[in-house]
N, C-alpha and C positions, 0 to 999 in steps of 0.2 A: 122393390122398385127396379123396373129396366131401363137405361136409357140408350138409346138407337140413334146413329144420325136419319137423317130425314133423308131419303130419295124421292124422286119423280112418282112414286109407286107407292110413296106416304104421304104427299105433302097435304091431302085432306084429312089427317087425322090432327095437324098441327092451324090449320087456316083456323077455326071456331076459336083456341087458346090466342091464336094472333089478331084475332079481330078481338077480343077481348082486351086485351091489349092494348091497342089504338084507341078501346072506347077508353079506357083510364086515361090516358091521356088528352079525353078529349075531340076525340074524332068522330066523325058518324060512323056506322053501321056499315061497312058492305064486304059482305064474307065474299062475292063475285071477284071484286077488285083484290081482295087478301090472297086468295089464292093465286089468281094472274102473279102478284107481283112475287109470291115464293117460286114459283115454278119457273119465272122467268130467273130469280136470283140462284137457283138450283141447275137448268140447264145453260146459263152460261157459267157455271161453275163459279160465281161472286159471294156468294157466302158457304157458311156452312152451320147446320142447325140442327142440334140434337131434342131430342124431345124424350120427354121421363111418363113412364108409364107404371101405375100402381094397380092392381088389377086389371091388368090390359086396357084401361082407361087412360087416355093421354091427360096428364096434371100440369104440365109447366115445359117452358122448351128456353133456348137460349139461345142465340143467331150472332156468329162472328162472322166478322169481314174483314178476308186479307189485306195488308198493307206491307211496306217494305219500309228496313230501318238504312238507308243510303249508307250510312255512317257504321254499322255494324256490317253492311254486305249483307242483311237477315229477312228473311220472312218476320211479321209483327202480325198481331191482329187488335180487330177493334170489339171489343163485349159490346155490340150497341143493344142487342135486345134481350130482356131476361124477362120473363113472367109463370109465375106458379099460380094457378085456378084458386079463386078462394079456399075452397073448402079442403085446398091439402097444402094451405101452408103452415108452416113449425111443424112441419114433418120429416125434414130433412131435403128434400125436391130441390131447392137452390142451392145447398150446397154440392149436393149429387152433379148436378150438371155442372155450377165449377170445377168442381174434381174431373169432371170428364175434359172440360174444355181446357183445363190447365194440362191434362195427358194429353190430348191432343196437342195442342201448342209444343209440350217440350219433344213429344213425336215428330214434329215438322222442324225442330230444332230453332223455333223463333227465338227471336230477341228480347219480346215484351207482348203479355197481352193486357191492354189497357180499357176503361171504360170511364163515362163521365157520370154524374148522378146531381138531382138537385140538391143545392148545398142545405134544404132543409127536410129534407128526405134521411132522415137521422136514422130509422131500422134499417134500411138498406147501408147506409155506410159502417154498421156496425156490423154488418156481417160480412160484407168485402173486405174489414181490416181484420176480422175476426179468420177469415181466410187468405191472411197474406197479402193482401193488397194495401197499399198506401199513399196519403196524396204526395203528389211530386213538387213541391213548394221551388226547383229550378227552375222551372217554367211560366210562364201562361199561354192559356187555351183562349186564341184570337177565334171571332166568329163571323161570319158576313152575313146574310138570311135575306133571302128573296121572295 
């Protein structure tokens, strides 16, 4: 398996996994608009997104976006997107890409890289805490939705 961040000069080998994506979630179909909106989040430099590759076939990709910890003075990021193509998952591919996003992250010297997950979304939480990750019970996450 390779994983590569994504440049301007890749972001159509990651659009089909990210529109895939959105359809899990429930969204319609439009690999036009998928693409627009990485290329846009890539050349104003807002996110950053590695993509894993198993036979030169793109499998699963993972998209952080910066934030700042006031209170630490730190770079933060946020894990908002994670997705591995069906047919290569329990293959290692999510963990891969948090390995990479975790080097990344302590590369930039952040404070914290966090994500949120539905609370009955039970395989994925056991592999976030399986990788370090754990919920932060000092908090709550306020939301507003327009």
């Amino acid at each position: 398996m390779d994983i590569c961040a994504v440049t301007l000069a890749t972001v159509g080998d990651v659009v089909p996994l990210f529109n895939e994506y959105r359809e899990f979630y429930g969204q319609q179909s439009d690999l036009e608009q998928a693409e627009h909106f990485l290329t846009e989040r890539l050349k104003k430099e807002e996110s950053i997104i590695f993509l894993a590759y198993v036979n030169e076939q793109p499998v699963g990709f993972v998209q952080l976006y910066p934030i700042f910890s006031s209170v630490a003075m730190k770079k933060a990021f946020i894990l908002n997107d994670l997705y591995v193509a069906e047919h290569a998952r329990k293959q290692g591919v999510a963990q891969g890409l948090f390995e990479q996003c975790y080097s990344y992250c302590m590369k930039e010297d952040a404070r914290y890289v966090a994500l949120e997950t539905a609370t009955d979304n039970i395989n994925a939480q056991k592999l976030y805490e399986k990788l370090g990750m754990h919920i932060d019970h000092g908090v709550f996450h306020y939301i507003k939705y327009w």
